[in-house]
N, C-alpha and C positions, 0 to 999 in steps of 0.2 A: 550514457552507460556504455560499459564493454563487454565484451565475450565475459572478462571476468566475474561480469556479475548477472545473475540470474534477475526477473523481473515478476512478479503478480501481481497483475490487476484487477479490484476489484471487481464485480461485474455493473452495466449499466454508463453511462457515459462514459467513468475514468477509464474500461475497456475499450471503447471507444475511441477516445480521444487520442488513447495510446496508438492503436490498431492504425488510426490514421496519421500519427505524428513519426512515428519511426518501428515500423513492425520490422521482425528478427526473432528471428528462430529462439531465441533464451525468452522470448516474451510471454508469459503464459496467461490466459483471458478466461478470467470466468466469467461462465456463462449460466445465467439464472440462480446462482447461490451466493444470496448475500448473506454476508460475514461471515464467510466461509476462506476468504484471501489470507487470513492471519495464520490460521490454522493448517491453510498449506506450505506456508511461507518456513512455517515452524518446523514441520516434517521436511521438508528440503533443505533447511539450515542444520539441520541436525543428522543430513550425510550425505552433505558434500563442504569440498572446503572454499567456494564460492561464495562473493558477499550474496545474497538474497535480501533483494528488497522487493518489500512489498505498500502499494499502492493502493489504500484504502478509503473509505470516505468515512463520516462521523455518524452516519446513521448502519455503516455497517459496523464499527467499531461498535456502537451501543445495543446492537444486537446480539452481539458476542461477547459481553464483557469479559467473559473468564477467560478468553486468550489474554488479556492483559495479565491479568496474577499468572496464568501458564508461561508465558513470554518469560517474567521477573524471577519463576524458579526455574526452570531450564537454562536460561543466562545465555543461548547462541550468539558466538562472540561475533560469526559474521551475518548478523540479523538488523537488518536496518527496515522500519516499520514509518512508513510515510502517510499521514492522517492530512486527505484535502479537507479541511474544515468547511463547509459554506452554510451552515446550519439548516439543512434541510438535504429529503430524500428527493434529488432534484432529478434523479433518469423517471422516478413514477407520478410526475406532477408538481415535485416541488414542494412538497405539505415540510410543516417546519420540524426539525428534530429536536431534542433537549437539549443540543450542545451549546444553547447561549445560558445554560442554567447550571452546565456539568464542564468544570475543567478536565479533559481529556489529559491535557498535561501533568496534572497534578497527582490522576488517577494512575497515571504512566510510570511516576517519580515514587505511590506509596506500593505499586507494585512490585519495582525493583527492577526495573531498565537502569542498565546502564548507564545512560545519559538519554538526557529529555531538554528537547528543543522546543520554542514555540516563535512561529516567525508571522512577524503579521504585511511586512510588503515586499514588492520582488527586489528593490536595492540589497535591503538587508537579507534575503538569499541570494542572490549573486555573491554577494561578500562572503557570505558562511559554508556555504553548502560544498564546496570541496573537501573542508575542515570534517564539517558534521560526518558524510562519505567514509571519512579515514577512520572516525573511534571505534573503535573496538564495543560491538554489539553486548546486548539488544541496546539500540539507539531509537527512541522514537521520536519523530519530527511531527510536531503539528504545524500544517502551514494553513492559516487564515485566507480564506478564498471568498470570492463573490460568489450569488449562483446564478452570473451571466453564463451560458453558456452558448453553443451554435445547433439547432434544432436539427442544421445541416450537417452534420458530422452522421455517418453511414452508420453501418452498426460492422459488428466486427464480422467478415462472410466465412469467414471459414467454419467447419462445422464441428460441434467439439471434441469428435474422435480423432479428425486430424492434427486439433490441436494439441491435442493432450500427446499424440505418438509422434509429433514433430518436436514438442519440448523434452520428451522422453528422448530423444537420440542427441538434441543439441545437448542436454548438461553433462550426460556420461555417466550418470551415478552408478 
């Protein structure tokens, strides 16, 4: 990602994993509000003209459903919604979610995204995800994930006023 594009992660690992994979001031990390990522993603897409992607998992999506139908009438063209699928709430123990029962993509398509991706290995994102990147929002990507993860991954240290008044200066709205 670049300065061009703003970043939300949802809270619990993908914050996480993010924090320690490439932190940067457009990165924004929540912190204890799950499914709450979409919802901010939406109010940031909606004023500035920055792509805004956001980074959520399937048991926050499913706790929020109605950002999806809100996503589909609002239509932010620079709104890219990235859904790690691993079918389970894997930062609070890993308990399984409904998403081997509930096609998120499908749910995605009768809301009225844009375009709706569903990617199940990293070859076939490699290949796409520049593509996916460029359409013109709301795009939602589901990408099909394990729920290996690394127990060792820190948790994000900053605390959330800093974060919230560091991502306040970096996007300029």
């Amino acid at each position: 990602m670049t300065r061009r594009h703003l970043a939300v992660f949802t809270t619990g690992f993908i914050s996480r994993e993010a924090f320690s994979l490439g932190e940067r001031p457009e990165n924004f990390y929540m912190i204890g509000s799950m499914g709450l990522a979409a919802s901010l993603g939406l109010g940031l897409a909606m004023n500035t003209r920055k792509k805004v992607c956001v980074f959520d998992g399937d048991g926050s999506v499913l706790m929020e459903m109605g950002n999806l139908a809100l996503m589909g009438f609002v239509r932010p063209k620079n709104f890219i919604h990235i859904v790690l699928d691993n079918q389970a709430y894997q930062s609070t123990g890993g308990q399984p979610t409904i998403a081997k029962k509930v096609s998120l993509d499908e749910i995605a398509k009768a809301a009225g995204y844009r375009s709706v991706f569903k990617i199940t290995t990293l070859p076939e994102l490699k290949k796409k995800i520049k593509s996916i990147l460029n359409k013109q929002g709301p795009v939602f990507l589901l990408l099909k994930v394990n729920k290996q993860s690394s127990e060792e991954i820190g948790r994000v240290t900053y605390a959330p006023d800093y974060i919230h008044s560091r991502f306040s200066s970096a996007i300029n709205i």
